[in-house]
C-alpha positions, 0 to 999 in steps of 0.5 A: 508495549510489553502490557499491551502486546503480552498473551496474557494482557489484562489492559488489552481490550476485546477490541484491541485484540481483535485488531492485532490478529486482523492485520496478521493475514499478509498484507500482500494479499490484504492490499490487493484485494483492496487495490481491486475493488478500488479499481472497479470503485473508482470505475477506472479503464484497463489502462488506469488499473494497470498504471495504479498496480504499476505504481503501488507494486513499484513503491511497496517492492522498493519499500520492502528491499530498502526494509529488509536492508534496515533489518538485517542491518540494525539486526534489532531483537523482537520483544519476544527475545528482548523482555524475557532477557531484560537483565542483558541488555546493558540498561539498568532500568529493565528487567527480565520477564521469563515468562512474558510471551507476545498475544501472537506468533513472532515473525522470523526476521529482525524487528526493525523497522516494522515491514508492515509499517514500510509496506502500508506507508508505501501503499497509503502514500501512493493511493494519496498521489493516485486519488489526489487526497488523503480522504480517501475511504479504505475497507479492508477484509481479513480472514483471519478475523473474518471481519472487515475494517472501514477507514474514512481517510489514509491516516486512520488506516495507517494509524491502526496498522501501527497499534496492530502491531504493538498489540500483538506484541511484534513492535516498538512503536519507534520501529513502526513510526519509523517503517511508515516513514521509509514507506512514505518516502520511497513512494514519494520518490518512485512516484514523482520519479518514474512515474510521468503525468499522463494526460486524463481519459477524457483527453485521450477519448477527445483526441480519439473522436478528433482522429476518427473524424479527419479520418472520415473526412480524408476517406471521403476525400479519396473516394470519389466517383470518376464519372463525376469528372467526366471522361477523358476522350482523345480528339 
């Protein structure tokens, strides 16, 4: 981490930096525009959008408390404070690097675990119970970098999230592995817990035709000409 993720890196590839910055735009805005297009990809009515954003959001929101939780309970310090100060952290195998400086700007809250990892395995878990499967195609657009990146399936897109990170120089790889499995496992709980099976659209149209239709039937029960039956007349 602290050759890949360092400014002034001489291994880090063209390729390898142009990932960190990418993911660098929040991933709020990111995943969202992500979730639209998916939505209209996958042609799904109103009421399914709203059920695939409702469950999204819910996982990602939980996600997001139980790792700001994590944070500020480890209240673990960033490389970009932990390597220039290498010579107090108690292990005689690091040293100070003063002058060490990451490829990219530090976010202000602790480093563990990585929010980007809890956010993205919230978000690719709850895709996965969506869609019914892990190969799912992901493209994703940044204006940071104004390029977009296509993914054929859910772990590739986690997995590269991971290594943004590092090389950018804002995580362990442990803070990163460990975010995507608190992701991973509040999705999994706010998806099978809150969120009941619903019956498919064709179902639902299909019930839809078999009430218009008894309505029809009862409506042309009910109207009916009287003088069809004839007159009563008193005699």
């Amino acid at each position: 981490m602290k050759t890949l993720g360092a400014k002034d890196s001489s291994v880090r590839t063209p390729e390898q930096t142009e990932i960190a910055f990418f993911w660098t735009e929040h991933s709020t805005a990111q995943y969202g525009r992500m979730l639209r297009a998916k939505a209209v990809e996958f042609n799904l009515s109103l009421a399914a959008s709203a059920r695939l954003l409702a469950m999204v959001y819910a996982a990602s929101a939980d996600a997001t408390i139980g790792c700001w939780n994590a944070k500020y309970h480890y209240s673990f310090w960033r490389p970009v404070t932990a390597i220039p100060n290498g010579d107090l952290d108690g292990n005689p195998d690091t040293a100070a690097d003063p002058a060490w400086t990451p490829l990219a700007a530090t976010p202000n809250h602790p480093e563990y675990p990585s929010a980007h990892g809890c956010t993205t395995g919230a978000v690719a878990d709850t895709l996965k119970s969506y869609f019914g499967t892990p190969n799912l195609q992901i493209s994703l657009f940044s204006p940071v970098t104004n390029t977009t990146h296509n993914f054929d399936n859910i772990h590739d897109w986690q997995s590269e999230v991971g290594w943004a990170r590092i090389y950018a120089g804002f995580h362990y790889r442990n803070s990163v592995e460990q975010g995507l499995i608190l992701g991973h496992k509040v999705a999994h709980h706010v998806v099978h817990n809150y969120f009941r099976p619903v019956r498919s659209e064709h179902d639902r149209n299909q019930d839809e035709n078999d009430s218009g239709a008894w309505d029809q039937l009862s409506h042309s029960m009910s109207v009916v000409n009287p003088n069809s039956f004839g007159r009563g007349e008193k005699r």
